[in-house]
C-alpha positions as CSV (number, residue, x, y, z in Angstrom):
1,X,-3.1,12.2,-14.5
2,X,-5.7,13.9,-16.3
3,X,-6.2,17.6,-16.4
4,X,-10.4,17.5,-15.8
5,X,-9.2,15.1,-12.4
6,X,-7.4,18.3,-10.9
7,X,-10.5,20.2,-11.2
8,X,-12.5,17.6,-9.7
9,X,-10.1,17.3,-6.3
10,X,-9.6,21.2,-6.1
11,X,-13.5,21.1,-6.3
12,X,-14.2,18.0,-3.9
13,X,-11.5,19.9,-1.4
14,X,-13.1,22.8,-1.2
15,X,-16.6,21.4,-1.1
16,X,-15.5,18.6,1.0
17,X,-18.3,16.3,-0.4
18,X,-18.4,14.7,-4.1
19,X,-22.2,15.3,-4.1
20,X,-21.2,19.2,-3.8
21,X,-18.7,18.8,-5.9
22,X,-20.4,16.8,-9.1
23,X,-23.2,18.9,-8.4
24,X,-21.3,22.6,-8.8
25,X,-19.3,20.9,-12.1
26,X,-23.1,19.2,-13.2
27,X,-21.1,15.6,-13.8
28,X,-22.1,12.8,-11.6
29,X,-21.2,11.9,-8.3
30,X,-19.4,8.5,-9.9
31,X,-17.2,10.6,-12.4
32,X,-15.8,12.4,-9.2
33,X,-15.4,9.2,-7.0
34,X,-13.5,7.7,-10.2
35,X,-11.2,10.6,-10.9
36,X,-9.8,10.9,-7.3
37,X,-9.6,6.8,-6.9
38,X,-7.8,7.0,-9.6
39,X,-5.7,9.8,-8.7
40,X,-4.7,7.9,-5.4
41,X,-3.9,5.1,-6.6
42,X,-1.5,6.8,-9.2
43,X,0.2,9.0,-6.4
44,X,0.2,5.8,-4.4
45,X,-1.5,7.6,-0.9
46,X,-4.8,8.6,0.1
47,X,-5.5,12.4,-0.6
48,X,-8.9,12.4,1.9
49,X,-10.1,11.7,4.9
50,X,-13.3,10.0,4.3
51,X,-16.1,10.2,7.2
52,X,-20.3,10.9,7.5
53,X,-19.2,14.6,8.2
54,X,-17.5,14.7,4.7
55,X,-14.2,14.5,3.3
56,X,-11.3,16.3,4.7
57,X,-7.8,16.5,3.0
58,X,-5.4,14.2,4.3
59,X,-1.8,15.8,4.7
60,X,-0.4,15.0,1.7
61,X,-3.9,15.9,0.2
62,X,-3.2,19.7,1.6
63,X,0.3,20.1,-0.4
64,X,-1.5,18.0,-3.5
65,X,-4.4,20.8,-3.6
66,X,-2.0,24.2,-3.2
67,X,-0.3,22.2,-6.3
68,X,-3.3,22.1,-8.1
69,X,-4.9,24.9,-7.4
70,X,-1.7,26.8,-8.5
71,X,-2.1,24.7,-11.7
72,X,-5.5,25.7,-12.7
73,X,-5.4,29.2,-12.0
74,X,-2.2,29.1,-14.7
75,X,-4.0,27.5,-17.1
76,X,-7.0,30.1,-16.3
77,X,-4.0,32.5,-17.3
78,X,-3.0,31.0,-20.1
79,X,-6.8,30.8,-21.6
80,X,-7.4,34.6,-20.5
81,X,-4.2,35.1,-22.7
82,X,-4.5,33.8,-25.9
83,X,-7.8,35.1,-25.7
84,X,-6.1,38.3,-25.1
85,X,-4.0,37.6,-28.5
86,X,-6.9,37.7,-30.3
87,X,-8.0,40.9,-29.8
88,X,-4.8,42.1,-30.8
């Protein structure tokens, strides 16, 4: 999986719609519905619950997005870091 794909689900969970979602990262709605069909079909189950009231995270999804969520704040770490380097 791809790195910007993490941020897209963390973003979708928490918004619980792909409009929201696309709309707070300014990509389209299609990026977002590509990047998490792609994502379930590489971890092989669905990560949402799909309705009209939005999209909800399946079980699975719920342990996939502490995962990720966990991943990005490290890497928002790691970037405050090196920048932190810098400076020195």
């Amino acid at each position: 999986m791809e790195f910007e794909q993490y941020r897209f689900f963390v973003s979708t969970a928490e918004e619980k719609s792909v409009i929201k979602a696309a709309d707070k990262l300014y990509v389209t709605r299609q990026t977002i519905s590509a990047a998490l069909n792609r994502m379930e079909d590489e971890a092989g189950f669905p990560l949402f619950k799909r309705s009209n009231q939005g999209m909800e995270l399946t079980e699975e999804g719920l342990v996939y997005y502490k995962k990720a969520k966990k991943l990005l704040k490290d890497f928002e770490r790691l970037n405050a870091d090196i920048k932190g380097y810098g400076r020195r």
